[in-house]
GUVOZA-552818 format. One record per residue: residue number from 1; residue in three letters; x, y, z of N, C-alpha, C in turn. Coordinates in Angstrom, 2 decimals. Atoms other than C-alpha are relative to their C-alpha. Layout:
ATOM; pos; code; n.X; n.Y; n.Z; ca.X; ca.Y; ca.Z; c.X; c.Y; c.Z
ATOM; NUM; Ala; X; Y; Z; X; Y; Z; X; Y; Z
...
// end
This chain:
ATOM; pos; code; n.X; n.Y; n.Z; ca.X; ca.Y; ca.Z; c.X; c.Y; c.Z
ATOM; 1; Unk; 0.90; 0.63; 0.94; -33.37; 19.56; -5.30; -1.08; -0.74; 0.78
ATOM; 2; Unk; 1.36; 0.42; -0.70; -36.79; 18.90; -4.12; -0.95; -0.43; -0.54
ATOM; 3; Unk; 0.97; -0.05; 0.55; -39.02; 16.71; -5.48; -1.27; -1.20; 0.66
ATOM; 4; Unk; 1.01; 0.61; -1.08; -42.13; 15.28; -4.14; -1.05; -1.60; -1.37
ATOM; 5; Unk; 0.40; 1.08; 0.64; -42.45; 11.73; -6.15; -0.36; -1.68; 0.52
ATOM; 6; Unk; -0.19; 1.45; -1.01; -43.92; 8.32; -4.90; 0.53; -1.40; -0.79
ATOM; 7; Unk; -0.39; 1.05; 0.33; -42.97; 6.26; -7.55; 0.55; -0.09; -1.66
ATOM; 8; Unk; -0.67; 0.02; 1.40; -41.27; 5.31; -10.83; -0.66; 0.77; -1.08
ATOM; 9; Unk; 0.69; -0.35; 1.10; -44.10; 6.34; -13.22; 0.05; 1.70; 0.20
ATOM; 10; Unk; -0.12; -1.44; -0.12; -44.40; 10.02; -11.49; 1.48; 0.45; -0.24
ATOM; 11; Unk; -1.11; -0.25; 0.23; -40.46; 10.28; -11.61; 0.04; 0.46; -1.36
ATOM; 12; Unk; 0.08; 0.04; 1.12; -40.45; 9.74; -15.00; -1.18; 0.62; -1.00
ATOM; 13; Unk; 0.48; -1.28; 0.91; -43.17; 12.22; -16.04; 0.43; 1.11; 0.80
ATOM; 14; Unk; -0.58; -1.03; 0.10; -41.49; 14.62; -14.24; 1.32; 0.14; -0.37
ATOM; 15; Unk; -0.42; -0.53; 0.73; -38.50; 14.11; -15.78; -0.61; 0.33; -1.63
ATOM; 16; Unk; 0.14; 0.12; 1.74; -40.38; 14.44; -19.60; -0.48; 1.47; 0.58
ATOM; 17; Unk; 0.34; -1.42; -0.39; -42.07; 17.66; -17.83; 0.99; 1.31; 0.33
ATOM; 18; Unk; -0.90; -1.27; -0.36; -38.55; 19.13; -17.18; 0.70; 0.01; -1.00
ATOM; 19; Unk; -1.06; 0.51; 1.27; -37.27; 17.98; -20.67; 1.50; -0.63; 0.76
ATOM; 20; Unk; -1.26; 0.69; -0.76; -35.01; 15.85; -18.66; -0.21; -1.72; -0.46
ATOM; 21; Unk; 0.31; 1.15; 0.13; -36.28; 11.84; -19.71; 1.11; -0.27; -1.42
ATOM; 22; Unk; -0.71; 0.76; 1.15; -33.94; 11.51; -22.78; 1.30; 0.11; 0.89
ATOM; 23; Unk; -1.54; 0.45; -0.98; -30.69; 12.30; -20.44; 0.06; -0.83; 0.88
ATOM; 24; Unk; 0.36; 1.09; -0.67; -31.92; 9.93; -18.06; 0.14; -0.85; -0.51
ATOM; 25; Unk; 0.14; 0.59; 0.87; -32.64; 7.32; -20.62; 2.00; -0.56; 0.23
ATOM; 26; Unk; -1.29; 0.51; 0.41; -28.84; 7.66; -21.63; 0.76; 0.01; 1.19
ATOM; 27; Unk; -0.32; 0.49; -1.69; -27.68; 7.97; -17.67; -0.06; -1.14; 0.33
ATOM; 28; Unk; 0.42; 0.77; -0.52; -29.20; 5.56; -16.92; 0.64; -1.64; -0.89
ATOM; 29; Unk; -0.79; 0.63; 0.93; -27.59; 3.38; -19.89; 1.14; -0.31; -0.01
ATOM; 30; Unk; -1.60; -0.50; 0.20; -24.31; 4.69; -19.52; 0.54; -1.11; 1.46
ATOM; 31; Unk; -0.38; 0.59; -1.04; -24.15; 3.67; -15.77; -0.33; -1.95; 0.34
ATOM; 32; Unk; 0.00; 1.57; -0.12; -25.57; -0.33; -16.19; 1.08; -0.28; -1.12
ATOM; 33; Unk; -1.04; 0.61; 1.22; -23.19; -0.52; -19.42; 1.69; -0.13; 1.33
ATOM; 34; Unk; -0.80; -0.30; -0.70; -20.33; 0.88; -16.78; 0.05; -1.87; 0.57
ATOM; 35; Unk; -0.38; 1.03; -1.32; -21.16; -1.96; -14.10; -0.12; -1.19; -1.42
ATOM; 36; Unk; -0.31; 0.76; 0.87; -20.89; -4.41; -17.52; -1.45; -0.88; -0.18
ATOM; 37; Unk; 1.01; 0.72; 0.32; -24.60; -5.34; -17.64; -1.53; 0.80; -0.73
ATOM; 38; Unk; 1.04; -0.30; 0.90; -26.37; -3.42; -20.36; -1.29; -0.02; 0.05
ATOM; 39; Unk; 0.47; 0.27; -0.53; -29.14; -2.51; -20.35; -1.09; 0.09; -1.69
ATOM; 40; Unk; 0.34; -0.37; 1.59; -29.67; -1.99; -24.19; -1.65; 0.14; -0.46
ATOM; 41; Unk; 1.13; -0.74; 0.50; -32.35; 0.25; -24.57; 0.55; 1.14; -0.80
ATOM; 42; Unk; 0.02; -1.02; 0.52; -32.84; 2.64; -26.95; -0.39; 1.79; 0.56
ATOM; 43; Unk; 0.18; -1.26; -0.52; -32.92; 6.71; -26.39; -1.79; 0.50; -0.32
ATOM; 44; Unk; 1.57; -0.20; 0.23; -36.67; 6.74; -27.83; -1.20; -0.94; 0.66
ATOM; 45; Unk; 0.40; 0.51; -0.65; -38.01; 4.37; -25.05; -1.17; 0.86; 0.80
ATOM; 46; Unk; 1.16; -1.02; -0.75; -41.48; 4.72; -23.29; 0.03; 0.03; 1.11
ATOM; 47; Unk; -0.02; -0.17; -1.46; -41.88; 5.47; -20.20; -0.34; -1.07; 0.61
ATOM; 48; Unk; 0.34; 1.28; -0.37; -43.54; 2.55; -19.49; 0.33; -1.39; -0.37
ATOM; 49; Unk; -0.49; 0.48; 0.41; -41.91; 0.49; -21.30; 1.86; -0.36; 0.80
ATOM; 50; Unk; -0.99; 0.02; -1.19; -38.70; 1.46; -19.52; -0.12; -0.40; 1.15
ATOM; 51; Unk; 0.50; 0.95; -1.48; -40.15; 0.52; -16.00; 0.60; -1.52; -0.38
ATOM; 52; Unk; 0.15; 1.39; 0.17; -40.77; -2.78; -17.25; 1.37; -1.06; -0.12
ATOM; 53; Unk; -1.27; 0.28; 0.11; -37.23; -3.42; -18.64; 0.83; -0.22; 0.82
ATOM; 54; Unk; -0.72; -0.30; -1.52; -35.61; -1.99; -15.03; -0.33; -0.90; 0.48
ATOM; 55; Unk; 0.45; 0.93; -0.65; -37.55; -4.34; -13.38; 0.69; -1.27; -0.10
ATOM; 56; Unk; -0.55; 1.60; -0.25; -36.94; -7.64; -14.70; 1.29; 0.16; -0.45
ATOM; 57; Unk; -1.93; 0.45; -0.11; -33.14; -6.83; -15.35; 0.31; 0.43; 1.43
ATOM; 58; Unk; -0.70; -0.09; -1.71; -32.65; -5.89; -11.24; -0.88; -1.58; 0.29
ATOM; 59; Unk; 0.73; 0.74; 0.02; -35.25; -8.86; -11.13; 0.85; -1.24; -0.13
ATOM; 60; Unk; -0.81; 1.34; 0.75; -32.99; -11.31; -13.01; 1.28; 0.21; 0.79
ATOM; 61; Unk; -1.30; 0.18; -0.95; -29.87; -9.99; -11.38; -0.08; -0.36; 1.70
ATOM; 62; Unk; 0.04; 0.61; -1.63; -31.08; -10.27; -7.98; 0.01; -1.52; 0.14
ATOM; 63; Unk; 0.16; 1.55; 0.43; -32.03; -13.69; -8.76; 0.72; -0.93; -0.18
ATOM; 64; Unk; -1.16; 0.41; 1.16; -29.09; -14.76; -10.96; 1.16; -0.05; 0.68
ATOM; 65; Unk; -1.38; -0.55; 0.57; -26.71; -12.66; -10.91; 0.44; 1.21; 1.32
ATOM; 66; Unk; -0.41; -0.62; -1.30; -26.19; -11.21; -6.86; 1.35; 0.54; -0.14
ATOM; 67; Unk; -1.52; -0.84; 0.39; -22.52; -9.76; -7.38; 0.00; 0.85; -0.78
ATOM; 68; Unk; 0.08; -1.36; 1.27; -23.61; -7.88; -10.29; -1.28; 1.12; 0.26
ATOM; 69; Unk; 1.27; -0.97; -0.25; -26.63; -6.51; -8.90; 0.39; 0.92; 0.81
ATOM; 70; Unk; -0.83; -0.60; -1.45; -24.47; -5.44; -5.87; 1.02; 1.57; -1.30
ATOM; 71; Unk; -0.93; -1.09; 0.74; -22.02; -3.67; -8.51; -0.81; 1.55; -0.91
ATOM; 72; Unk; 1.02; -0.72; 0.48; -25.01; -2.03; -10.37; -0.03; 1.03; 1.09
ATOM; 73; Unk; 0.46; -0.98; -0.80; -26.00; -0.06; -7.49; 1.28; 0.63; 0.39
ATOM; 74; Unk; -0.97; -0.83; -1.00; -22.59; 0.90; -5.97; 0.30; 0.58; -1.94
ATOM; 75; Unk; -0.09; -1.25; 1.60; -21.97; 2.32; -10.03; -0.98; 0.97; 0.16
ATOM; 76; Unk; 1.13; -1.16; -0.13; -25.18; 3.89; -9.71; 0.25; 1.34; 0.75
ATOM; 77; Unk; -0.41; -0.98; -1.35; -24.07; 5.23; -6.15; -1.70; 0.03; 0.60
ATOM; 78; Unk; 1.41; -0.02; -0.67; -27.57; 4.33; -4.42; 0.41; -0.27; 1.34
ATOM; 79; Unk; -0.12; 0.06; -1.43; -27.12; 5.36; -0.81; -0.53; -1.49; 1.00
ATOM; 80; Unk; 0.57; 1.08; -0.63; -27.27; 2.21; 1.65; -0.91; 0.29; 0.66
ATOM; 81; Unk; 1.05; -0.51; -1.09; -29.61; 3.99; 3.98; -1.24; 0.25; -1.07
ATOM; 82; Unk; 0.83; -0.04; 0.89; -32.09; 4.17; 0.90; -1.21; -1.53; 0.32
ATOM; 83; Unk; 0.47; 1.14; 0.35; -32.54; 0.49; 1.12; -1.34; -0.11; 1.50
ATOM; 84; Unk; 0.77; -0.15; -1.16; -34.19; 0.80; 4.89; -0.96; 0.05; -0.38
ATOM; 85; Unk; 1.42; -0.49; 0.28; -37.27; 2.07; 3.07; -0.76; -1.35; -0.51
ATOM; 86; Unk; 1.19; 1.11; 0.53; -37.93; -1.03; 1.49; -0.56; -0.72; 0.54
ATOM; 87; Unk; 0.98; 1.15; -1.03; -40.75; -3.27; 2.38; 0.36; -1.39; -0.99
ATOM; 88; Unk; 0.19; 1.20; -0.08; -39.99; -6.81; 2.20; -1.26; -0.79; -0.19
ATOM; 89; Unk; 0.71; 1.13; 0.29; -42.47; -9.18; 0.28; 0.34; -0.52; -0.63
ATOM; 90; Unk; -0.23; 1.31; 1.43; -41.70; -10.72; -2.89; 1.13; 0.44; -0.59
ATOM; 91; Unk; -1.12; -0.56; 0.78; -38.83; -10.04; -5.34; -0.50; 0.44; -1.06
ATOM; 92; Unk; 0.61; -0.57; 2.01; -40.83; -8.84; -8.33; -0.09; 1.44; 1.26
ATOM; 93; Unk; 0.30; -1.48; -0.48; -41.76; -6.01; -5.75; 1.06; 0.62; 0.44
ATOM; 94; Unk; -0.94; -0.82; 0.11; -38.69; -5.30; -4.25; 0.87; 0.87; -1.20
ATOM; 95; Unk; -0.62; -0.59; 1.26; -37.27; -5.14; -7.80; -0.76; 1.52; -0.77
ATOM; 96; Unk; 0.35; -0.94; 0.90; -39.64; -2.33; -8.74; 0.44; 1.22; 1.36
ATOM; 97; Unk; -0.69; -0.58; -0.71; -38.73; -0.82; -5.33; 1.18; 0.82; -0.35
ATOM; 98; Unk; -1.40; -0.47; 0.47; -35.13; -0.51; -6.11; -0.30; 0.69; -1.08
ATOM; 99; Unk; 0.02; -0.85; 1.11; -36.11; 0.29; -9.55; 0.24; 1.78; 0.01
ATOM; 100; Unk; -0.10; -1.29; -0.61; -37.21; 3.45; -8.10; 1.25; 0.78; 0.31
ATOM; 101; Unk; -0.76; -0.55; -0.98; -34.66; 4.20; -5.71; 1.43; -0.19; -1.79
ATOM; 102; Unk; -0.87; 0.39; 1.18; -32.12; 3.39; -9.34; -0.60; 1.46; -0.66
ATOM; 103; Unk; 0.13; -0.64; 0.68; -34.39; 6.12; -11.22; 0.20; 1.60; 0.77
ATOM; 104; Unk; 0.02; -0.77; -1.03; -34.61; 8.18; -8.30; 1.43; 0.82; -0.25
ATOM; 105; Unk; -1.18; -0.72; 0.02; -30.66; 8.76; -8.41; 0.05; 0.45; -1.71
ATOM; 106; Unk; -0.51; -0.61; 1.30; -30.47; 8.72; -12.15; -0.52; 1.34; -0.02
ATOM; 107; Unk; 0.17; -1.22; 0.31; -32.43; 11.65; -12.13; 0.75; 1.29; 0.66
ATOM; 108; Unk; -1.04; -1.05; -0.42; -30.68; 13.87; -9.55; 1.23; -0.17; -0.41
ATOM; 109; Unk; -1.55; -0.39; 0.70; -27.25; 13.17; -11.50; -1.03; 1.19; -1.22
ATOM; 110; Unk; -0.23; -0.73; 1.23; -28.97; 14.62; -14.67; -0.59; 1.53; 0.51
ATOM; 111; Unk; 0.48; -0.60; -1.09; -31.19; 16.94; -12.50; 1.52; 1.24; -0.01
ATOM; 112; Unk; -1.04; -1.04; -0.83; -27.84; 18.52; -10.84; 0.38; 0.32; -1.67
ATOM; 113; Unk; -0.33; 0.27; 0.77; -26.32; 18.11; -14.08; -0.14; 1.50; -1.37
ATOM; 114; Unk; 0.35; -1.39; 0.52; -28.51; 20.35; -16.00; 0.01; 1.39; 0.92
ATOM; 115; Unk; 0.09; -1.37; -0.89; -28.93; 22.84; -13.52; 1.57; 0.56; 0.33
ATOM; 116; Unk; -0.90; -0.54; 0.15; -25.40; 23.90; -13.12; 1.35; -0.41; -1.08
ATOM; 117; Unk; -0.75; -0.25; 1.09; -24.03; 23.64; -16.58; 0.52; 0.91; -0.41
// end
């Protein structure tokens, strides 16, 4: 699976371009409900709208709620060697960082997912 994306917003029109953004959506749902911190969005969410949401809930947990933010990602399954990439300035930016690297995996679960059903 090869895809050549730099950031949350392109992710997320290529999943709506592969009819893949509503399994995501609920992936992506399924797995913050898992680590017990909801993320209660709806399946008819915008694209941009979603960003925004991701953000300030890794935002607030980094912040907050460090143990749960930690659990978030190892539910997710976001490779530690991922994190290397990030650049260090502020926490609103890392948080959209991660965001990424969060939508990034959701999509190759649904990604693989569909493709060998």
């Amino acid at each position: 699976m090869e895809h050549q994306v730099q950031n949350s917003r392109q992710l997320l029109k290529l999943s709506e371009n592969q009819e893949l953004y509503y399994s995501l959506v609920l992936q992506l749902e399924k797995d913050f409900t898992l680590a017990n911190n909801p993320l209660n969005i709806t399946s008819d969410i915008k694209s941009e709208e979603l960003i925004k949401v991701l953000v300030e809930k890794i935002y607030f947990l980094m912040m907050e709620k460090f143990s749960e933010y930690l659990n978030v990602l190892y539910v997710i399954d976001i490779p530690e060697k991922e994190f290397q990439h990030i650049e260090v300035t502020d926490a609103v930016e890392v948080s959209g960082q991660v965001a990424f690297l969060i939508l990034n995996r959701e999509f190759q679960k649904v990604w693989l997912r569909n493709k060998y059903k």
